[in-house]
N, CA, C and O atoms as CSV, one atom per row, in Angstrom:
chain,resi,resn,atom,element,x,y,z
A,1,UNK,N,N,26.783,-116.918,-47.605
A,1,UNK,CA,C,26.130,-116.830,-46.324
A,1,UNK,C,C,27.191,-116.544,-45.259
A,1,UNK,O,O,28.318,-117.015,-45.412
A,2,UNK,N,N,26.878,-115.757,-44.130
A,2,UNK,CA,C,27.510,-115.127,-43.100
A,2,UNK,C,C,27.181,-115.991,-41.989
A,2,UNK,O,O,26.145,-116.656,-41.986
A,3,UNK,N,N,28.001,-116.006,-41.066
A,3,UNK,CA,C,28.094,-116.424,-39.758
A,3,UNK,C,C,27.411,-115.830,-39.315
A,3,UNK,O,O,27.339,-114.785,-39.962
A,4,UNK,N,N,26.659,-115.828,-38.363
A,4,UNK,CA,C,25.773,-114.871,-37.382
A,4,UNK,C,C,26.357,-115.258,-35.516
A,4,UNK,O,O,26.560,-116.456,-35.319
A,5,UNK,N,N,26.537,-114.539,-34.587
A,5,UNK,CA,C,26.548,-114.546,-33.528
A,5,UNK,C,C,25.284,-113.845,-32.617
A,5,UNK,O,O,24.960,-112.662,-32.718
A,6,UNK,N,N,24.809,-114.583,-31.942
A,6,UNK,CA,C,23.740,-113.597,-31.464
A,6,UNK,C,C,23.948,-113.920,-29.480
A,6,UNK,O,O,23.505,-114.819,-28.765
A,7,UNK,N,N,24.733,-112.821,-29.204
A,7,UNK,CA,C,24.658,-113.100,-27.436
A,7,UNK,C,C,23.624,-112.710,-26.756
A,7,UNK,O,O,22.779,-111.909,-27.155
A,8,UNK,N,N,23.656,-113.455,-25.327
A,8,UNK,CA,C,22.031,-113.305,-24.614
A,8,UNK,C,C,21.480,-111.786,-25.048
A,8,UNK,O,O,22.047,-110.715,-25.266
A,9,UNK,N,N,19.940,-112.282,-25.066
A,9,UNK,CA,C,19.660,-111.312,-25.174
A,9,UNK,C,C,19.508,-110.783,-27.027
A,9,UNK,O,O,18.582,-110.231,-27.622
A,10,UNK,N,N,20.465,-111.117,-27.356
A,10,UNK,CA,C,20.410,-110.755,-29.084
A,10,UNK,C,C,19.560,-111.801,-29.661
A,10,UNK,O,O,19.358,-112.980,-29.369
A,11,UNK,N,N,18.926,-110.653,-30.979
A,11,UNK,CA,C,18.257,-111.421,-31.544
A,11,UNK,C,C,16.820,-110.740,-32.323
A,11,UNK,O,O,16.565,-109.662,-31.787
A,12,UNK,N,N,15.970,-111.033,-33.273
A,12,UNK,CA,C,15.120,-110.339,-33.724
A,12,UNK,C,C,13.583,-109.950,-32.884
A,12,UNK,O,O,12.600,-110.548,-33.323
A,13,UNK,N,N,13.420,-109.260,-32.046
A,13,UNK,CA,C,12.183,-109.259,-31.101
A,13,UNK,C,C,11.042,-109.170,-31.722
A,13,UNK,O,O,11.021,-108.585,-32.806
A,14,UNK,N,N,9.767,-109.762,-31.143
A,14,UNK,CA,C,8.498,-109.975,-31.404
A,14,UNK,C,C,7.778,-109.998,-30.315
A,14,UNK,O,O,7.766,-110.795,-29.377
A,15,UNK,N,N,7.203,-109.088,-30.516
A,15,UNK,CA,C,5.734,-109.033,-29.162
A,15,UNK,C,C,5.180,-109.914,-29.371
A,15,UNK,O,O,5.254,-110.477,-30.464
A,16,UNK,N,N,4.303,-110.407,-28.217
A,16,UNK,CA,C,2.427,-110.657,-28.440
A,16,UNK,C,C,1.812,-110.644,-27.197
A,16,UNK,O,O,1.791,-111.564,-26.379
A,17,UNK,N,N,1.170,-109.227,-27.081
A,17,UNK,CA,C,1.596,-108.715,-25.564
A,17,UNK,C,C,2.711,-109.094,-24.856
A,17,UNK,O,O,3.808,-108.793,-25.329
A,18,UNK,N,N,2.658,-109.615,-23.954
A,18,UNK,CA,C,3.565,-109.530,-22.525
A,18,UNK,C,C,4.440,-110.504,-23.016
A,18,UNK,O,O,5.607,-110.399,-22.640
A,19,UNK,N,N,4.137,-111.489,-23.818
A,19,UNK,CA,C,5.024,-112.712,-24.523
A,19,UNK,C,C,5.915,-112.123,-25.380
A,19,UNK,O,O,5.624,-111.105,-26.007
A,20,UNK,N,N,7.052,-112.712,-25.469
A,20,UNK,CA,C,8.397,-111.991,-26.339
A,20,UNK,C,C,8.981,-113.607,-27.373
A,20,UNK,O,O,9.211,-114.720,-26.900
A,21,UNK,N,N,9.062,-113.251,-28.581
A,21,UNK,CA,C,9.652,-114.259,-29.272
A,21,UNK,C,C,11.055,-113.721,-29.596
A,21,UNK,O,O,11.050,-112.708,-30.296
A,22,UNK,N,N,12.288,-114.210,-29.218
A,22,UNK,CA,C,13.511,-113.776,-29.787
A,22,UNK,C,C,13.723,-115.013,-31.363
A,22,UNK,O,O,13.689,-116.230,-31.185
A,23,UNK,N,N,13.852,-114.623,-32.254
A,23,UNK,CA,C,14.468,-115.087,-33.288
A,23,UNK,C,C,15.877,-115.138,-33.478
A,23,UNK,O,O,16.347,-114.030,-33.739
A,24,UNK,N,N,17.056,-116.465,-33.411
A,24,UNK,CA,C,17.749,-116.213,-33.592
A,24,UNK,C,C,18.457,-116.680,-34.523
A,24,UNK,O,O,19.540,-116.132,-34.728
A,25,UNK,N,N,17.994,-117.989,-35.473
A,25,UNK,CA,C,18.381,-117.730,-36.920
A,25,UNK,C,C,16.660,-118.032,-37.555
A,25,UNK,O,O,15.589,-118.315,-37.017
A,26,UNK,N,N,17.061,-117.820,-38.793
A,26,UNK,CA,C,16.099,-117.999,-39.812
A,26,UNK,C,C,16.640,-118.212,-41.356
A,26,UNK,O,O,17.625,-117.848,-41.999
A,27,UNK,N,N,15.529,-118.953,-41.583
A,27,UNK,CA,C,15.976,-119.614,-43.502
A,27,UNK,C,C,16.883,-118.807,-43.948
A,27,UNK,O,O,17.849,-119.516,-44.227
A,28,UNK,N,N,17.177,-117.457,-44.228
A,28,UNK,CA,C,17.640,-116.529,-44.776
A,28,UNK,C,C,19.159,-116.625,-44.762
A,28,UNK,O,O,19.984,-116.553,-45.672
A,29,UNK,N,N,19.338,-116.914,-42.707
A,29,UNK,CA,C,20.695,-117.119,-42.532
A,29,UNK,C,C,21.245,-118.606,-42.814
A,29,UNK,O,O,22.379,-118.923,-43.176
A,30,UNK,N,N,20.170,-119.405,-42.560
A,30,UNK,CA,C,20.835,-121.076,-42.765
A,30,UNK,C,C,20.376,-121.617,-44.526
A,30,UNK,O,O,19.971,-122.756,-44.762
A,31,UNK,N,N,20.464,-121.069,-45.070
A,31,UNK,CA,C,19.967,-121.149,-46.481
A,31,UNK,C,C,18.705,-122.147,-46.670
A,31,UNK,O,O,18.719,-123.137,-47.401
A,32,UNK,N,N,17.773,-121.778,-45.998
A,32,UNK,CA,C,16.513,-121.746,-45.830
A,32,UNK,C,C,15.927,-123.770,-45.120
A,32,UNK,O,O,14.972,-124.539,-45.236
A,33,UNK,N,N,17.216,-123.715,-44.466
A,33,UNK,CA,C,16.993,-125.302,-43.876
A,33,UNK,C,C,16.304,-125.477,-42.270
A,33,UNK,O,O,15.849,-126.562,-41.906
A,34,UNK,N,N,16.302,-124.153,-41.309
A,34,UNK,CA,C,16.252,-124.777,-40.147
A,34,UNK,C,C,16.010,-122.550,-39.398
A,34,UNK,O,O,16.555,-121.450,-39.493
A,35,UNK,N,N,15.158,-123.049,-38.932
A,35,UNK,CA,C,14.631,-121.614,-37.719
A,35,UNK,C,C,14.690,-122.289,-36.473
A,35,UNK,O,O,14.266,-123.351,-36.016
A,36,UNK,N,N,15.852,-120.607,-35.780
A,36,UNK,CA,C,15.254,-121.299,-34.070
A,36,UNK,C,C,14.834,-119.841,-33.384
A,36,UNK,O,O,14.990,-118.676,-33.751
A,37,UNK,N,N,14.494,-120.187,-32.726
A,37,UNK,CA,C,13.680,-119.077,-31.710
A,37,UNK,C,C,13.911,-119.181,-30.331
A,37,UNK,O,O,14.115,-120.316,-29.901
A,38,UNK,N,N,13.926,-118.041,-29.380
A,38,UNK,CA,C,13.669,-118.284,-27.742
A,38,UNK,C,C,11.758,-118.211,-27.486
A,38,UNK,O,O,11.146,-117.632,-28.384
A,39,UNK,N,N,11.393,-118.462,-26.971
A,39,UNK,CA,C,10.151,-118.083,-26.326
A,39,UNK,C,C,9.663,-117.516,-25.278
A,39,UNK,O,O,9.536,-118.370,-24.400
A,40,UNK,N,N,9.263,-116.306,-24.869
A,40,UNK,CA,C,8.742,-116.359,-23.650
A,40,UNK,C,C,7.279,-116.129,-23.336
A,40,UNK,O,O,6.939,-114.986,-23.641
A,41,UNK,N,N,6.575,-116.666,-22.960
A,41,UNK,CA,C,4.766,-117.134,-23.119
A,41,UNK,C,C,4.556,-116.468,-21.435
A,41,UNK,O,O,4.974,-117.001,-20.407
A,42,UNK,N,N,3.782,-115.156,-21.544
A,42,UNK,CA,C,3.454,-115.405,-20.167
A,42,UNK,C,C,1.678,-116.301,-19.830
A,42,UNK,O,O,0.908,-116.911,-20.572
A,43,UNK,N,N,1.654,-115.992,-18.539
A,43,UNK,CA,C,0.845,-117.250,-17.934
A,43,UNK,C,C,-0.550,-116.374,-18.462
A,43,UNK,O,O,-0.891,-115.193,-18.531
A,44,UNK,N,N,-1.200,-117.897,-18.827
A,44,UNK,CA,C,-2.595,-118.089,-19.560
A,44,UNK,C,C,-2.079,-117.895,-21.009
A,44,UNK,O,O,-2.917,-118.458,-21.713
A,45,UNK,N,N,-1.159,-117.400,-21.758
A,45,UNK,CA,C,-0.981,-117.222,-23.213
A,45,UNK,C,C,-1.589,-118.674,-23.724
A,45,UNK,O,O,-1.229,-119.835,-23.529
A,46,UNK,N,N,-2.669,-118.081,-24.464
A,46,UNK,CA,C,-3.647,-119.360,-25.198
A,46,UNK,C,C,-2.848,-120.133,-26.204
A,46,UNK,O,O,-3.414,-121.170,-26.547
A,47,UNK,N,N,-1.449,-119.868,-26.885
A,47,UNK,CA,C,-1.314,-120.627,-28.138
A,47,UNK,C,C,-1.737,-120.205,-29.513
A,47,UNK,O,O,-2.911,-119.838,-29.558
A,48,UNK,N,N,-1.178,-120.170,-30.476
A,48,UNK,CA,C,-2.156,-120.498,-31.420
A,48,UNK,C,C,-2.999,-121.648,-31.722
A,48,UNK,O,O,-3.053,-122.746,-31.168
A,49,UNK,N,N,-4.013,-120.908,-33.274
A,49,UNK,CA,C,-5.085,-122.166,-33.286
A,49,UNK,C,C,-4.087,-123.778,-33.426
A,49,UNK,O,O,-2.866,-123.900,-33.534
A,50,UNK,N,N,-4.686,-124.372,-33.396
A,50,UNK,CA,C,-4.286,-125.955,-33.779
A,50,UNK,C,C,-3.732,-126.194,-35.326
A,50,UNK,O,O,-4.554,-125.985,-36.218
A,51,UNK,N,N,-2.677,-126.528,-35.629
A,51,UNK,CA,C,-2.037,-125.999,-36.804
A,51,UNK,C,C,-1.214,-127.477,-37.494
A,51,UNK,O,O,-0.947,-128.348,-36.666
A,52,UNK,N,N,-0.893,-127.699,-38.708
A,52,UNK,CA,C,0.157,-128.440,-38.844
A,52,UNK,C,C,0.658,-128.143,-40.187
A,52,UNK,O,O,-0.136,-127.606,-40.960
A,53,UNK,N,N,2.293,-128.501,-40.749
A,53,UNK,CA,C,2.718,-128.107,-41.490
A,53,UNK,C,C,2.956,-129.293,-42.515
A,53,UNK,O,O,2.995,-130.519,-42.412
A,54,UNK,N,N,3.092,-128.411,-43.515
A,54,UNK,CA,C,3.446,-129.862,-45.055
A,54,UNK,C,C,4.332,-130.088,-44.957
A,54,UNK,O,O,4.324,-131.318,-45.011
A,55,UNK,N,N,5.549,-129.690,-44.792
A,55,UNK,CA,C,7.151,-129.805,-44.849
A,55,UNK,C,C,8.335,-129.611,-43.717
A,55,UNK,O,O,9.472,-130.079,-43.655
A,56,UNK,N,N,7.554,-128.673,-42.793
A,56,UNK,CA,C,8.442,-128.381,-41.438
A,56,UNK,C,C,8.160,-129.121,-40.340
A,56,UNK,O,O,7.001,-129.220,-39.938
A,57,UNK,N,N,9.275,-129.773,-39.683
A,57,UNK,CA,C,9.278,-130.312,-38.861
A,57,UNK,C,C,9.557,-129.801,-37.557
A,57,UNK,O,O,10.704,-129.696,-37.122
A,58,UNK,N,N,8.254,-129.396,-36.756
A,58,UNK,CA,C,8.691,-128.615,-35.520
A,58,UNK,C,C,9.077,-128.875,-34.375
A,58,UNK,O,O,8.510,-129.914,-34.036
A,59,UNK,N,N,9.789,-128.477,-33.513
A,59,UNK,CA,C,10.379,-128.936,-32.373
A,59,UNK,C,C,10.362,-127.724,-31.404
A,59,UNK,O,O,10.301,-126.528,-31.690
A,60,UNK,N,N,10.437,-128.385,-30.058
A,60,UNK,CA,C,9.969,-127.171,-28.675
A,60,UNK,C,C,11.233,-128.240,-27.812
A,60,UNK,O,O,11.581,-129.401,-28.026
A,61,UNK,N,N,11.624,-127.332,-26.898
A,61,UNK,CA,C,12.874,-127.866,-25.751
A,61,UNK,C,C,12.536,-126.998,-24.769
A,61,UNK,O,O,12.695,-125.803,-25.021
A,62,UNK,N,N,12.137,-127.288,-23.780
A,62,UNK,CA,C,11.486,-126.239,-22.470
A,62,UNK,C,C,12.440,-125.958,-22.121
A,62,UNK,O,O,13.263,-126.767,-22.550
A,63,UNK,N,N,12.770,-125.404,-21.684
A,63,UNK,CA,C,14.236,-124.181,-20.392
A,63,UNK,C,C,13.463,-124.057,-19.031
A,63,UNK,O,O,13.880,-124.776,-18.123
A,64,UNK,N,N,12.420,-123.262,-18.776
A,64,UNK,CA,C,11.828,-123.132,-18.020
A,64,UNK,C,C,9.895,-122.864,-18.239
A,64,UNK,O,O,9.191,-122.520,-19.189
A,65,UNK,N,N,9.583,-123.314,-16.534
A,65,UNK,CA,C,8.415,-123.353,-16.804
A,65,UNK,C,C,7.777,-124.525,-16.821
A,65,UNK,O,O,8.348,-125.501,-16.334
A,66,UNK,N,N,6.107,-124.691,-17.544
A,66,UNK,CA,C,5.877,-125.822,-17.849
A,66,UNK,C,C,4.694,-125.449,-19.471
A,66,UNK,O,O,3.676,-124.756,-19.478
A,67,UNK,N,N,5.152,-125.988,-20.319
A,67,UNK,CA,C,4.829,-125.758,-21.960
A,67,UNK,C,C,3.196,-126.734,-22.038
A,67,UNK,O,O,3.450,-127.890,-21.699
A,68,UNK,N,N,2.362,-126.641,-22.226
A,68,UNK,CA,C,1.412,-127.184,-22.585
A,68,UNK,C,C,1.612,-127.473,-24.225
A,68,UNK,O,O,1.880,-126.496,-24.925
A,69,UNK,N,N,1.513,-128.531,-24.730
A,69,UNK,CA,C,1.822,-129.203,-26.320
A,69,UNK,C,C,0.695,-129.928,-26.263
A,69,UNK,O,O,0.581,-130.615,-25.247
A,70,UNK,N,N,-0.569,-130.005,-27.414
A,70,UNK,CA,C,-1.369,-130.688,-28.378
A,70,UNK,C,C,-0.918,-131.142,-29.141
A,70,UNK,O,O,-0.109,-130.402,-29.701
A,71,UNK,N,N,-1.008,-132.253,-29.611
A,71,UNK,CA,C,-0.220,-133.270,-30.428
A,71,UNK,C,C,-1.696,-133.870,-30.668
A,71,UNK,O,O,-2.003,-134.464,-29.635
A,72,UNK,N,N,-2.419,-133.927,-31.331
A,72,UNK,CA,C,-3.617,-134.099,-32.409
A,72,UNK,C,C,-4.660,-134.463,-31.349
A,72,UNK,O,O,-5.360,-133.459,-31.224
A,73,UNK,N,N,-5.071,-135.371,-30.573
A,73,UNK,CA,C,-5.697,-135.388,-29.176
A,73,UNK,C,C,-5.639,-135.378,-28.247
A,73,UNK,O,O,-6.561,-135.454,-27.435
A,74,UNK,N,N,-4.061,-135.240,-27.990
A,74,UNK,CA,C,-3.309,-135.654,-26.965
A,74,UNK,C,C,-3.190,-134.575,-26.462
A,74,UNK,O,O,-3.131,-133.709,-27.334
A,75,UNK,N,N,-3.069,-133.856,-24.618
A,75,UNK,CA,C,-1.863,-133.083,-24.412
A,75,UNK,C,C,-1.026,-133.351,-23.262
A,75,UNK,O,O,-1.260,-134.027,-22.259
A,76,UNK,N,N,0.274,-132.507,-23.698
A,76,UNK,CA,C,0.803,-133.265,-22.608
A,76,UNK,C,C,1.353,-131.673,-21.892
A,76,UNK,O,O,1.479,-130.572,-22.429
A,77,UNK,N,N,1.586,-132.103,-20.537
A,77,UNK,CA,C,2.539,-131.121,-19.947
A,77,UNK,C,C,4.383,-131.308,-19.696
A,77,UNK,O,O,4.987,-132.299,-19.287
A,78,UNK,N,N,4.891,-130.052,-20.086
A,78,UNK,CA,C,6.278,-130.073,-20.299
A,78,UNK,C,C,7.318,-129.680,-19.450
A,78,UNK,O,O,8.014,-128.741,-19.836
A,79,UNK,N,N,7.583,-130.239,-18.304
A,79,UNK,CA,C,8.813,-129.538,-17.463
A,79,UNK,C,C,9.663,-129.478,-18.462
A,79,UNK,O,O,9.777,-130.010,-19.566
A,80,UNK,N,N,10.506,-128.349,-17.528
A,80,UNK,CA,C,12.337,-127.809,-17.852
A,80,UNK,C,C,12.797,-129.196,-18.736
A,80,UNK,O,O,12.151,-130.221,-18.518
A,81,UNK,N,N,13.816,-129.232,-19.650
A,81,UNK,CA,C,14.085,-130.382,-20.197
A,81,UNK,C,C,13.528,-131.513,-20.648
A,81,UNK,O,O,14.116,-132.564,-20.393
A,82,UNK,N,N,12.590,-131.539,-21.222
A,82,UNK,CA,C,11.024,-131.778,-21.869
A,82,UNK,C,C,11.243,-131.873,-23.654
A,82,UNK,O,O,10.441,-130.953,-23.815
A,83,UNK,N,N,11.427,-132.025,-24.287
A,83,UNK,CA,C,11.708,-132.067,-25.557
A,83,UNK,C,C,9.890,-132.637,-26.603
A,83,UNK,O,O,9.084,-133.536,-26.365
A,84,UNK,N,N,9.934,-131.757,-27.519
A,84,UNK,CA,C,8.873,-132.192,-28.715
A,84,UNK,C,C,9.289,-132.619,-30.095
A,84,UNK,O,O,10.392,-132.143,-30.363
A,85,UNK,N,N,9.022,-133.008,-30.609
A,85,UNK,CA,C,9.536,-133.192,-32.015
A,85,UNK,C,C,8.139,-133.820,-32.770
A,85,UNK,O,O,7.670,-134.954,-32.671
A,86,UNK,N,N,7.629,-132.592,-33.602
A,86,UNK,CA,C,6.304,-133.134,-34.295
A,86,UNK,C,C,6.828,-133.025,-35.706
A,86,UNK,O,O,7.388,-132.023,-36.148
A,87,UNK,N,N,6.568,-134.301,-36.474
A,87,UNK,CA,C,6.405,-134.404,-37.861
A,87,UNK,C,C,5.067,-133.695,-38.835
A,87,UNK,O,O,3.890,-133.660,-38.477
A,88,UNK,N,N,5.628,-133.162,-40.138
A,88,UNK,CA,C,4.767,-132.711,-40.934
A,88,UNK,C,C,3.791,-133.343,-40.908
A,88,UNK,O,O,3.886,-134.521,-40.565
A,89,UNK,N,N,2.448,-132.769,-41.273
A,89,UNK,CA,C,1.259,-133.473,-41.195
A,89,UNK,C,C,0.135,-133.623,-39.642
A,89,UNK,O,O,-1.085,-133.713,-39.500
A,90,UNK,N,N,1.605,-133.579,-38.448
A,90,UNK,CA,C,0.578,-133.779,-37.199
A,90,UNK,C,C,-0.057,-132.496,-36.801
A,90,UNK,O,O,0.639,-131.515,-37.060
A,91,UNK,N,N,-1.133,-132.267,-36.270
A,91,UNK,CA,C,-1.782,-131.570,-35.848
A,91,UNK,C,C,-1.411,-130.690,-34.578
A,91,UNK,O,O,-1.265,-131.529,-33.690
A,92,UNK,N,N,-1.167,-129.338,-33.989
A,92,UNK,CA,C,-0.309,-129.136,-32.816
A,92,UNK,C,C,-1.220,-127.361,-32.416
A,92,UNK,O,O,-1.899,-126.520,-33.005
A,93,UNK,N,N,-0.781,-127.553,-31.390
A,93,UNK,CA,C,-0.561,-126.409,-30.628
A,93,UNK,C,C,0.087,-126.337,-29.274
A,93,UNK,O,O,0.202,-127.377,-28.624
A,94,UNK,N,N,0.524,-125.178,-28.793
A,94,UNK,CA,C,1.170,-125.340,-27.510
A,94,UNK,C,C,0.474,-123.894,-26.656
A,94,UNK,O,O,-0.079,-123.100,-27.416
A,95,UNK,N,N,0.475,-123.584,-25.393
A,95,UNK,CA,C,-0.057,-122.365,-24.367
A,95,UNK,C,C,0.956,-122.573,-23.065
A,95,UNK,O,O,1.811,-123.441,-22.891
A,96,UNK,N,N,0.741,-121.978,-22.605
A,96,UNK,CA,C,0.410,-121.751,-21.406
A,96,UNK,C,C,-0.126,-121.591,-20.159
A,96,UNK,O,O,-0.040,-120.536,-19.529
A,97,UNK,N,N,-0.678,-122.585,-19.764
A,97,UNK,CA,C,-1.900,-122.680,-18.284
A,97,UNK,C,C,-1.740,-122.373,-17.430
A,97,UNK,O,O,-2.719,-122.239,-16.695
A,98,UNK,N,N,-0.151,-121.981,-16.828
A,98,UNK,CA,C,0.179,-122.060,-15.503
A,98,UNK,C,C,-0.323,-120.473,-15.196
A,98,UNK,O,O,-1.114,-119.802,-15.859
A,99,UNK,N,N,0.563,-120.025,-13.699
A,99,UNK,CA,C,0.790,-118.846,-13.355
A,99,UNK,C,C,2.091,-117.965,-13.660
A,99,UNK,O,O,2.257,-116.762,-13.460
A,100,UNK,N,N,2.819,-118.754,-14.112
A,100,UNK,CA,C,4.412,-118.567,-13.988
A,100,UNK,C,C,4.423,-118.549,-15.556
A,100,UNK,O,O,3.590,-119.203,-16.184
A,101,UNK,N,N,5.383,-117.789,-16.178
A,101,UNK,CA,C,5.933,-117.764,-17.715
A,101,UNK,C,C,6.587,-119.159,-17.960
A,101,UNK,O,O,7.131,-119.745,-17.024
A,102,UNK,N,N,6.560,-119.449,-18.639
A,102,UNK,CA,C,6.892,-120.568,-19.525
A,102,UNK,C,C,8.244,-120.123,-21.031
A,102,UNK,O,O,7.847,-119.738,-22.131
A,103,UNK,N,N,9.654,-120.290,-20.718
A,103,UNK,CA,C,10.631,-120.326,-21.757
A,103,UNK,C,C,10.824,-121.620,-22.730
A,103,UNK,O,O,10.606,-122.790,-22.415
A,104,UNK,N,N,11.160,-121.264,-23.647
A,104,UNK,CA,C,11.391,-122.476,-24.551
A,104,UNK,C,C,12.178,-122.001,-25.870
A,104,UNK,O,O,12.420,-120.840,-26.200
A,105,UNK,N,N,12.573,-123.392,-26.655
A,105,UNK,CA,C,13.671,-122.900,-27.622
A,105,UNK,C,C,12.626,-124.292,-28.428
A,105,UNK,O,O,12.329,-125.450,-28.137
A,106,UNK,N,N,12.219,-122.903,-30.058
A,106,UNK,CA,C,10.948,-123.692,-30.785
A,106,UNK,C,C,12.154,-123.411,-32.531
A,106,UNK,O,O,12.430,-122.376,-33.137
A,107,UNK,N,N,12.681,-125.331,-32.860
A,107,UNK,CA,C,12.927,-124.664,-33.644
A,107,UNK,C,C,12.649,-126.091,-35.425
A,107,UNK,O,O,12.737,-127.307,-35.595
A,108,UNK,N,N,12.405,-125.196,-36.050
A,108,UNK,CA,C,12.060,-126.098,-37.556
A,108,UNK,C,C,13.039,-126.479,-38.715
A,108,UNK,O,O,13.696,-125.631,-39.318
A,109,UNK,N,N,13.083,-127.694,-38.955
A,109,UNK,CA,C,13.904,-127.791,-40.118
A,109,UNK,C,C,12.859,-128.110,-41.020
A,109,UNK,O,O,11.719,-128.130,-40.554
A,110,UNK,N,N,13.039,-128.382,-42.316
A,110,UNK,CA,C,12.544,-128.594,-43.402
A,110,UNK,C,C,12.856,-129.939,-43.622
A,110,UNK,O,O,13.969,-130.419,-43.840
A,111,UNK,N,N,11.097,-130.856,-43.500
A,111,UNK,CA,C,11.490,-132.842,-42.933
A,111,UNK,C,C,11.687,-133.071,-44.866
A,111,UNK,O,O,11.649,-132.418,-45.909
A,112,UNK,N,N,11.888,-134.355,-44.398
A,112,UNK,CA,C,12.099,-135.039,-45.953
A,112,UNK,C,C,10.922,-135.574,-46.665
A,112,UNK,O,O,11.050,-136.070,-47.785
């Protein structure tokens, strides 16, 4: 396995409309232990459906903005420096409500 450097800006791009996902590692490069991503959600981006995983443990860290997170009935809203950490099994989704884009750094390891 190789080192990877990825400066601003670098990184694997993903639309979904106006929203941009930068990828900047993945299983492939960390021998399949841990993905991280940038986010950028513009305003009203619905989220996906309500989701949860068998084995990955997901995590969101706001930068900017404010992150809307479902956590099984719960939701909460996320200023700048806002941290998530959902265990396998919980139920989740996250959007966007505001007017303003919403950044974030969404990333998974593989729980025990």
């Amino acid at each position: 396995m190789d080192a990877i450097v990825h400066r601003t800006g670098d990184g694997e791009r993903h639309s979904a409309g106006s929203s941009e996902i930068l990828i900047k590692a993945t299983g492939e490069n960390t021998g399949g232990t841990f993905f991280l991503s940038e986010s950028t959600l513009e305003p009203g981006f619905p989220g996906p459906p309500p989701h949860h995983h068998e084995q990955l443990v997901d995590m969101f860290y706001v930068l900017e903005g404010v992150l809307i997170v479902r956590l099984g009935d719960q939701t909460h809203e996320l200023g700048a420096g806002s941290f998530v950490c959902v265990p396998p099994g919980v139920v989740h989704t996250f959007s966007n409500t505001s007017e303003s884009p919403v950044r974030f750094l969404n990333s998974n390891i593989v729980g025990a």
